[in-house]
N, C-alpha and C positions, 0 to 999 in steps of 0.2 A: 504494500500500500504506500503510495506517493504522498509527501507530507505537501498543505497545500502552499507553505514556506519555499518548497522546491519548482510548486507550478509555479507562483510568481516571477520565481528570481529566472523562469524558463521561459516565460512568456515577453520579462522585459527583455531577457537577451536575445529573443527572434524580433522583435520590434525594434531592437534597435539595428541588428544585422540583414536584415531583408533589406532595405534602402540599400545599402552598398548590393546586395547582388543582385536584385532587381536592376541593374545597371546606373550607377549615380556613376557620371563621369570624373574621370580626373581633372584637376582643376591646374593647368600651367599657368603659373605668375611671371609675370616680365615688369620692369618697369615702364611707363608711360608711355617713355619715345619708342620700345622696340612694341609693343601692344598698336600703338598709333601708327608706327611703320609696317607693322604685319595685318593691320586692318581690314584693306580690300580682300583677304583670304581668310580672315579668321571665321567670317557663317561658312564656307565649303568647308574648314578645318573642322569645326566643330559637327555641322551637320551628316560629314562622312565618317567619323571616328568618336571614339569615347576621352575626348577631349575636351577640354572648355578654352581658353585663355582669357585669362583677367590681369589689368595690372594692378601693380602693388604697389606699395610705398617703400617696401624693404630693399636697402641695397643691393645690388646688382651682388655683389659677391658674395652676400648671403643666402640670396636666392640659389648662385651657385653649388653653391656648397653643402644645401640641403639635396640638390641632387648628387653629391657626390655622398654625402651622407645615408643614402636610400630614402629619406623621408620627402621628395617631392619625385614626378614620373619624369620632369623635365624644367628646365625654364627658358625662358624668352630673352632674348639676347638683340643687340642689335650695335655691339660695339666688338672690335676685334678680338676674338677667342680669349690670345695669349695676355691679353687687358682685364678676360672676366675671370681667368684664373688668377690673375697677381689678383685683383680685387677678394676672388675667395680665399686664396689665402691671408689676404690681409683679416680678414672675418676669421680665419680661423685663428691665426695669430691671437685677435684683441681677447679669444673665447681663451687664450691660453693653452694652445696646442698646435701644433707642428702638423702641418696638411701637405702628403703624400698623394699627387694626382696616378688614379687608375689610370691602366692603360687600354681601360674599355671605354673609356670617356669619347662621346663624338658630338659633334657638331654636324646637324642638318641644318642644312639650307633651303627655306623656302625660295623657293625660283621666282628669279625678277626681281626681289625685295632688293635693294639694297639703300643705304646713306652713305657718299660721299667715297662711292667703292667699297665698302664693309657690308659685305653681307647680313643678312638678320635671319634670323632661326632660330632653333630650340639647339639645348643643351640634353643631352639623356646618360645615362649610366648605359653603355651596352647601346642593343639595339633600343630603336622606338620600337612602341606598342605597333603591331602590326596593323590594324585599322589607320594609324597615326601614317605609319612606313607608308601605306598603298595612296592618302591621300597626296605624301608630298612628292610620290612618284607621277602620280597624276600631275599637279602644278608642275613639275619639271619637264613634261611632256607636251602639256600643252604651252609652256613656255618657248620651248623649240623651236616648234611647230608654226608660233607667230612671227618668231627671230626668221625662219627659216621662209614663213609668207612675206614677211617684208623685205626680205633680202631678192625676192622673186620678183617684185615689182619693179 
């Protein structure tokens, strides 16, 4: 016999875990300017994948950092890579620890984005989420494709 102390404490943990498997998206944070410069793409980003992006107020390097941390799927970038790693390590510095970049770390490129030559894209641990992968293969595709139409006229 089930104590009903057990149903409850079983009833909030599925109410609380259903939302996440029911599909609640990931949510990638950027700051401002790479949010405002990935703009034209971010409803296809979000509408073909289990992603969101939003931006944030938090430093660019600690945004970083939380994905090298595993606790974010990605972030938003739109300043040169080797610029958002000195940044996350400065973040991890001020926390009081010495930050060691994986070597699965990558940088995607949304296609076409760029400011002042510096591409914009996400940051991930590893590959992206695969729904994530197949959208930015599309934007790379049909980026081409237009480069490739204009150059035909």
């Amino acid at each position: 016999m089930k104590s009903p102390f057990a149903a409850i404490v079983l009833a909030i943990a599925t109410s609380v875990t259903l939302p996440a498997l029911a599909g609640e998206r990931d949510v990638v944070y950027g700051p401002d300017s790479a949010v405002r410069l990935l703009a034209p793409y971010v409803d296809e980003i979000q509408a073909k994948s289990d992603i969101a992006i939003r931006a944030s107020k938090r430093d660019i390097g600690q945004l970083v950092l939380e994905v090298i941390d595993g606790k974010a799927t990605a972030a938003a970038i739109a300043i040169p890579l080797p610029q958002a790693l000195a940044a996350a390590r400065e973040a991890a510095w001020a926390e009081g620890r010495m930050l060691t970049f994986p070597v699965s770390l990558r940088f995607h490129e949304v296609a076409a984005v760029s400011r002042d030559g510096v591409p914009a894209g996400l940051v991930t641990l590893g590959a992206a989420p695969e729904s994530l992968d197949r959208v930015l293969a599309e934007l790379r595709d049909a980026s081409a494709n237009r480069k490739m139409f204009a150059q035909q006229r």
